[in-house]
C-alpha positions in Angstrom: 59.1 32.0 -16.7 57.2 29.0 -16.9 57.4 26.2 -18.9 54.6 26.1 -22.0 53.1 22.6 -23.2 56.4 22.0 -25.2 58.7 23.2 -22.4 57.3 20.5 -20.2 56.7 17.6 -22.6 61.0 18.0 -23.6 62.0 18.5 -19.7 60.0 15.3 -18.8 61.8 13.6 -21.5 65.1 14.5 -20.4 64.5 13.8 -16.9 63.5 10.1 -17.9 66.7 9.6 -19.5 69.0 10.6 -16.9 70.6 7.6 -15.3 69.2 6.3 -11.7 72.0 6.5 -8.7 72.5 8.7 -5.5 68.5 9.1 -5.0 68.2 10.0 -8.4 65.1 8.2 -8.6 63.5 9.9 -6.3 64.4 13.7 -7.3 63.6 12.5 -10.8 59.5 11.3 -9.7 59.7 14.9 -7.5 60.5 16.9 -11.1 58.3 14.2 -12.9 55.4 14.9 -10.8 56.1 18.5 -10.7 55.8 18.7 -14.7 52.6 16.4 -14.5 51.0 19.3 -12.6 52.1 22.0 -14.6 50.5 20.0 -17.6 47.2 19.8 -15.6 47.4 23.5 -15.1 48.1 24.5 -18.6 45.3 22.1 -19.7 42.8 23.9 -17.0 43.9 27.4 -18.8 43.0 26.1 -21.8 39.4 24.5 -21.0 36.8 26.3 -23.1 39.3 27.7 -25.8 38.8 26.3 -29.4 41.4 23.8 -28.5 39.5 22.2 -26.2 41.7 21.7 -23.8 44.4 20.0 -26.2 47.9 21.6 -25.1 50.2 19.2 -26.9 50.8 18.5 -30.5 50.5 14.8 -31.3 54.2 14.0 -31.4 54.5 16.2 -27.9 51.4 14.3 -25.9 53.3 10.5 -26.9 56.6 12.0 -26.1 55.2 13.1 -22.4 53.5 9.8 -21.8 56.6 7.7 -22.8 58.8 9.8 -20.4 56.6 9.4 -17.7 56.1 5.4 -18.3 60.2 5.1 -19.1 60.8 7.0 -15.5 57.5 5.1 -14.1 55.9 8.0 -12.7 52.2 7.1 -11.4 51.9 10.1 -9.2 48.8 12.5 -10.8 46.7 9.8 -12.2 44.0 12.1 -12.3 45.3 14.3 -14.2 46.9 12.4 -16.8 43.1 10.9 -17.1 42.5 14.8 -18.0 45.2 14.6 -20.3 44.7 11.5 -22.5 40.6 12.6 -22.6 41.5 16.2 -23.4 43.9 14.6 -26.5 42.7 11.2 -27.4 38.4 12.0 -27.0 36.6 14.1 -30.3 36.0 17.3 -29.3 33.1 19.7 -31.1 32.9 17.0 -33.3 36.5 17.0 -34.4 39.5 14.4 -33.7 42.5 16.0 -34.5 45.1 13.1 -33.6 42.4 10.7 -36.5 45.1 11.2 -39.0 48.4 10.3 -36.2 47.9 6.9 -35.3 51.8 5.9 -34.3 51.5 9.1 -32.4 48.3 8.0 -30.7 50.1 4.4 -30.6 52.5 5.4 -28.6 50.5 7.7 -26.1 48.4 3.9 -26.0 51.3 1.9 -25.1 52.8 4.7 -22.4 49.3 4.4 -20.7 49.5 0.7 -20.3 53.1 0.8 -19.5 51.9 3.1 -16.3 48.5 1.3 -15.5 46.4 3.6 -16.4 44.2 1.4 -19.2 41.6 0.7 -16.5 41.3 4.3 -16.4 37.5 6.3 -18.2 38.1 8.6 -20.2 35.4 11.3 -20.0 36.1 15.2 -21.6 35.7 17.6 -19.0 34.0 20.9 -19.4 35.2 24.4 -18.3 
């Protein structure tokens, strides 16, 4: 089976808090990047549904973020730019995270931990 939006956002979190040693960094930014992709390709399945490509709940999308900036993984970038549009950008007029700001907060503060402030955000379509 693979791992759904919330499967991914709790793996990446308990990869980034397993302690560095033996190469552990390294296996950990292999797994890291792995679960980056997956969320690219669950956000690609969901283009063009009424979710707009949102595949985390608030709390989930900061919780992934902070993983990957605690574990510094910048492998992806491209897709977490899908990622943070698909979840932080109004889509068919609505903005779902509006009411979540210290979920959005920390999603904010991930980002700039990992460099990727510089980064547009731009909603892709299906």
């Amino acid at each position: 089976p693979k791992l759904g939006a919330r499967g991914t956002a709790s793996m990446a979190l308990a990869l980034s808090r397993v302690g560095p040693g033996l190469a552990g960094e390294e296996a950990n930014a292999q797994l890291l990047t792995a679960l980056v992709r997956r969320a690219g390709s669950l956000l690609q399945e969901a283009r063009g549904t009424v979710s707009g490509g949102r595949i985390f709940r608030p709390d989930w999308l900061g919780m992934f973020f902070s993983a990957l900036a605690r574990a510094r993984c910048r492998a992806e970038v491209e897709t977490m730019r899908q990622l943070l549009s698909a979840h932080l950008l109004p889509y068919n007029g609505q903005h779902p995270l509006a009411n979540e700001a210290q979920n959005v907060a920390l999603a904010a503060h991930a980002a700039l931990k990992l460099d990727l402030y510089g980064l547009r955000l731009a909603r892709v379509e299906a």
